[in-house]
N, CA, C and O atoms as CSV, one atom per row, in Angstrom:
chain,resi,resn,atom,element,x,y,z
A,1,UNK,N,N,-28.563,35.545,54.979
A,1,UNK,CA,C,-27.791,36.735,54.683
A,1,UNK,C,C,-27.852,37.742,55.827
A,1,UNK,O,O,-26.816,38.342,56.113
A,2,UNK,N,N,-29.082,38.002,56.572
A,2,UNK,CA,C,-28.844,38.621,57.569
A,2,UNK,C,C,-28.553,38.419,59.032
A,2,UNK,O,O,-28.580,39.206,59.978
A,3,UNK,N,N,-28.244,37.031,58.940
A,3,UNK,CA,C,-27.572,36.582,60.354
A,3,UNK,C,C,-26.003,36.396,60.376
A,3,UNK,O,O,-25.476,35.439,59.809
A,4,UNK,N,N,-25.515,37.047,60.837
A,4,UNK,CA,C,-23.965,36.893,60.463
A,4,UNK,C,C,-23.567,35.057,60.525
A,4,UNK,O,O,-23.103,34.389,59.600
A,5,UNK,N,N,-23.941,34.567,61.970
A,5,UNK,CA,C,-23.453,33.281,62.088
A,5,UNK,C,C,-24.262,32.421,61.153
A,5,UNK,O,O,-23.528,31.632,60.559
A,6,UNK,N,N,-25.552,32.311,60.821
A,6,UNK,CA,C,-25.558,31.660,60.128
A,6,UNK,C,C,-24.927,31.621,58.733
A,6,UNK,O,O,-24.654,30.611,58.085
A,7,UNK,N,N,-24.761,32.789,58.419
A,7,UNK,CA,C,-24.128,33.111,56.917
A,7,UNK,C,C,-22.640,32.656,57.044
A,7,UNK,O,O,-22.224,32.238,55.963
A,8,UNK,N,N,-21.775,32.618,57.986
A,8,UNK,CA,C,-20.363,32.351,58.449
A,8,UNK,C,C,-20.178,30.466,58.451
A,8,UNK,O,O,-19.120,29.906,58.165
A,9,UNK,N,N,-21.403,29.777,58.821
A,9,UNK,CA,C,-21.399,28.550,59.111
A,9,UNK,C,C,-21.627,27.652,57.303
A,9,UNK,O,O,-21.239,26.593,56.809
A,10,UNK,N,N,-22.407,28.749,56.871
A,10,UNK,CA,C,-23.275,28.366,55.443
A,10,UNK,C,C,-22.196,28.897,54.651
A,10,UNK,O,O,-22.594,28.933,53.486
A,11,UNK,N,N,-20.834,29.393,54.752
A,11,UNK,CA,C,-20.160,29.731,54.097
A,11,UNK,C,C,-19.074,28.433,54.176
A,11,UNK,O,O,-18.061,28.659,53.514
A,12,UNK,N,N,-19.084,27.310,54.756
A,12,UNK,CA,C,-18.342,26.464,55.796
A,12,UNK,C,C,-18.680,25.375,53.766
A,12,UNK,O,O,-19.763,25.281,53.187
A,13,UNK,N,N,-17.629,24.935,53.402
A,13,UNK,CA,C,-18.177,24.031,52.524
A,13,UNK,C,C,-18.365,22.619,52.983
A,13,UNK,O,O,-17.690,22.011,53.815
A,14,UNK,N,N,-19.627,22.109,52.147
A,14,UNK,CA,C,-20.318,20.742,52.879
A,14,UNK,C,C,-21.143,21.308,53.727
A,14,UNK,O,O,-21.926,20.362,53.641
A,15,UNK,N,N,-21.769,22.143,54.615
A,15,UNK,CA,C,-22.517,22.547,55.699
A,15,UNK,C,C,-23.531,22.599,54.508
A,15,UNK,O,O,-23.402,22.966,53.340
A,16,UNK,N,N,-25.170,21.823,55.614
A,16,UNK,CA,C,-26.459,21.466,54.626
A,16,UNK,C,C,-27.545,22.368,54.984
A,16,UNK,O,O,-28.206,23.102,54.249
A,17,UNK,N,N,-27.631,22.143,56.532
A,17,UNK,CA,C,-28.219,23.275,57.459
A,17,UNK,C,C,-27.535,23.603,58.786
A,17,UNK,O,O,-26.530,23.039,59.219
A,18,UNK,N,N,-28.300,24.717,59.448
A,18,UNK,CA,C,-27.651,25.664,60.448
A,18,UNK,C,C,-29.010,25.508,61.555
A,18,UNK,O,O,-30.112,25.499,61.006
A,19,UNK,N,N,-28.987,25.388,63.035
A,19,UNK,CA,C,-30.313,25.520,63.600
A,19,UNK,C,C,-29.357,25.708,64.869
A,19,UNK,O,O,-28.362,25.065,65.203
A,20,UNK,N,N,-29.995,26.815,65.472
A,20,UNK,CA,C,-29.230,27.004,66.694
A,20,UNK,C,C,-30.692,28.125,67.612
A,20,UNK,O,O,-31.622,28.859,67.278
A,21,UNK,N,N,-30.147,27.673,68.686
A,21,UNK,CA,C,-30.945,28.811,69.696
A,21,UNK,C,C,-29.639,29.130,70.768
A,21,UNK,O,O,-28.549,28.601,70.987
A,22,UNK,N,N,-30.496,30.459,71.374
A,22,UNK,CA,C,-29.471,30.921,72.433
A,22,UNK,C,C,-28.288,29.742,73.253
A,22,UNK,O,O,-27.099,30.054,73.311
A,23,UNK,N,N,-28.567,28.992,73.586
A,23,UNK,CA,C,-27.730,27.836,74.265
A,23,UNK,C,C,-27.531,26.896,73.245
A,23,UNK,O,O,-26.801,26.148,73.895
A,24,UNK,N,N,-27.625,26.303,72.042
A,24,UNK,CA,C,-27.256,25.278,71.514
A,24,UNK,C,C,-26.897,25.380,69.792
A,24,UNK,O,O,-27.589,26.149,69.125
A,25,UNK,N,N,-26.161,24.844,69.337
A,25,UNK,CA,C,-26.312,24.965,67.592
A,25,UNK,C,C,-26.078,23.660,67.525
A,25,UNK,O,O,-25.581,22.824,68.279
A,26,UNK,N,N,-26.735,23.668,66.018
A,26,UNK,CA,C,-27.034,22.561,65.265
A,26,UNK,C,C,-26.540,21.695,63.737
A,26,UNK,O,O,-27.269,20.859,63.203
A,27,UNK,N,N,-25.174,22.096,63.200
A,27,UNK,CA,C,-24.741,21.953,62.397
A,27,UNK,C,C,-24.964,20.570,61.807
A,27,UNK,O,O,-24.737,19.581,62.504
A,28,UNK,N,N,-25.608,20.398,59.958
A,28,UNK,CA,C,-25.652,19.435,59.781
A,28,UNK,C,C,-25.023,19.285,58.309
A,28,UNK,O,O,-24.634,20.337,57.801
A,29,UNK,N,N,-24.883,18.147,57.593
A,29,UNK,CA,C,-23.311,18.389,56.555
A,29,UNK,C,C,-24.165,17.629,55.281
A,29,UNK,O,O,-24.998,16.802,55.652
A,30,UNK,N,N,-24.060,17.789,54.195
A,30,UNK,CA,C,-24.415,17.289,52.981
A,30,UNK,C,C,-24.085,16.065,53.185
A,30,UNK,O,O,-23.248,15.897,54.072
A,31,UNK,N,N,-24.603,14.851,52.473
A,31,UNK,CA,C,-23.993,13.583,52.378
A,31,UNK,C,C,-22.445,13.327,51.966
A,31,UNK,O,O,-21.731,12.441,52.436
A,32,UNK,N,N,-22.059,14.330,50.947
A,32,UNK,CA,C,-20.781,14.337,50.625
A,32,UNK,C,C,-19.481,15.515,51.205
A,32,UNK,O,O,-18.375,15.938,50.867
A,33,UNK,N,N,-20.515,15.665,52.304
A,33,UNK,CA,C,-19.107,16.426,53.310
A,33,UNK,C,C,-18.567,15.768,54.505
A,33,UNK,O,O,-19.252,14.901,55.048
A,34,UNK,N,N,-17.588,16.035,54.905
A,34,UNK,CA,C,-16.748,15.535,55.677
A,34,UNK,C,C,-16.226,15.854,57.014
A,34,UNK,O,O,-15.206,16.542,57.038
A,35,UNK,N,N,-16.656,15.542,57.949
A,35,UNK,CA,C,-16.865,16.233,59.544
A,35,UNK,C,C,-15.422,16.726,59.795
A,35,UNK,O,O,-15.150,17.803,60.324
A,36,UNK,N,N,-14.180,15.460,59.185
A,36,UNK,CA,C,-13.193,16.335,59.425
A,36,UNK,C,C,-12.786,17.567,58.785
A,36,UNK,O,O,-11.799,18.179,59.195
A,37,UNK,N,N,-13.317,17.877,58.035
A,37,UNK,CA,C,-12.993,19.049,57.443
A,37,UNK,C,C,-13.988,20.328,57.796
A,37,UNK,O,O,-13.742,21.531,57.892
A,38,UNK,N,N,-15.271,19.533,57.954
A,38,UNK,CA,C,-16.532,20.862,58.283
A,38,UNK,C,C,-16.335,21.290,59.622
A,38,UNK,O,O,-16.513,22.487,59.848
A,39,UNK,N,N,-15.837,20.174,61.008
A,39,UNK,CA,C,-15.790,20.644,62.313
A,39,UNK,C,C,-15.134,21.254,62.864
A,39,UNK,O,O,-15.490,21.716,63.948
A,40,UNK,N,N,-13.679,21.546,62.240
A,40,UNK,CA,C,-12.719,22.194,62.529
A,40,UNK,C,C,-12.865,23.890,62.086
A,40,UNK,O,O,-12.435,24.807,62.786
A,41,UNK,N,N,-13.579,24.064,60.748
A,41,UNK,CA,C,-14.260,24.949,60.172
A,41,UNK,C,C,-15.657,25.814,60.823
A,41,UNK,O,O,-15.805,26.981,61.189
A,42,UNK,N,N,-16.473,24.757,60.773
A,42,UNK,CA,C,-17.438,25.733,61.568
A,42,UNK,C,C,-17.357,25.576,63.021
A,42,UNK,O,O,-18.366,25.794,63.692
A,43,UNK,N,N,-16.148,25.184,63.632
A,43,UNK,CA,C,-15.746,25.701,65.065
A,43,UNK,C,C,-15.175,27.098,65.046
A,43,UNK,O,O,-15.331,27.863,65.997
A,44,UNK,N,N,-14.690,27.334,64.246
A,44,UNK,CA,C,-13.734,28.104,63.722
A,44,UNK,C,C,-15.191,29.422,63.946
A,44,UNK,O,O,-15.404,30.288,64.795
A,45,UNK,N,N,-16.017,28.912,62.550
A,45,UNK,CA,C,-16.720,30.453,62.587
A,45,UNK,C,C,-17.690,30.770,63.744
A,45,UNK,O,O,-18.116,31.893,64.012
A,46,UNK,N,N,-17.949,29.741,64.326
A,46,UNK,CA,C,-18.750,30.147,65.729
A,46,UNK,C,C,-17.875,30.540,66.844
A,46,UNK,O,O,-18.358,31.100,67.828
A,47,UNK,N,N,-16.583,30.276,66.752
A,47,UNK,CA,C,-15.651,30.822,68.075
A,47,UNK,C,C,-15.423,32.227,67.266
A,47,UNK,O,O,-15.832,33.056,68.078
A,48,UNK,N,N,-15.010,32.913,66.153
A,48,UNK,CA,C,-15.146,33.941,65.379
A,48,UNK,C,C,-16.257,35.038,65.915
A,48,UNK,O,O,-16.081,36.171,66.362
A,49,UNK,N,N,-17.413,34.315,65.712
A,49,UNK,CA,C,-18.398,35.390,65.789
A,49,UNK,C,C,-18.638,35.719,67.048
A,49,UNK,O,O,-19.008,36.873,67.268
A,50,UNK,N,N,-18.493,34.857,68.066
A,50,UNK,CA,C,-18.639,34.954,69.744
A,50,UNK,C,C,-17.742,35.991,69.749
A,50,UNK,O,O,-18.196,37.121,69.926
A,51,UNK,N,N,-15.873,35.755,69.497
A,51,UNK,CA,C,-15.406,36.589,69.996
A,51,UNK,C,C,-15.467,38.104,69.639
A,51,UNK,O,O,-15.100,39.077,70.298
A,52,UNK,N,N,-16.200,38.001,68.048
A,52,UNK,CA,C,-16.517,39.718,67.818
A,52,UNK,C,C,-17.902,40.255,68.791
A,52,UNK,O,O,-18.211,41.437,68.940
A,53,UNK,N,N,-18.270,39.655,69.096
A,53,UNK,CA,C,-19.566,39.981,70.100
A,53,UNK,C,C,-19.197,40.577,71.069
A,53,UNK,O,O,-20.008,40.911,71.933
């Protein structure tokens, strides 16, 4: 709740966990989610939050 991106990625449906450091993230998807649908999505909220930065 108090990290915007992680809360933006965890808002992503199917997204299981979130792990990222300064240079890298780590998106990983429930068994019953679907990359085409989660990658396009949480590209979405990490290009989002960069560009409000």
């Amino acid at each position: 709740e108090d990290d915007p991106l992680a809360s933006a990625l965890f808002d992503v449906d199917g997204v299981a966990s979130v792990f990222y450091m300064p240079n890298s993230i780590t998106v990983s998807k429930r068994p019953d989610g679907d990359w085409d649908e989660i990658g396009p999505a949480a590209e979405a909220a990490i290009r989002d939050h960069f560009e409000e930065s």
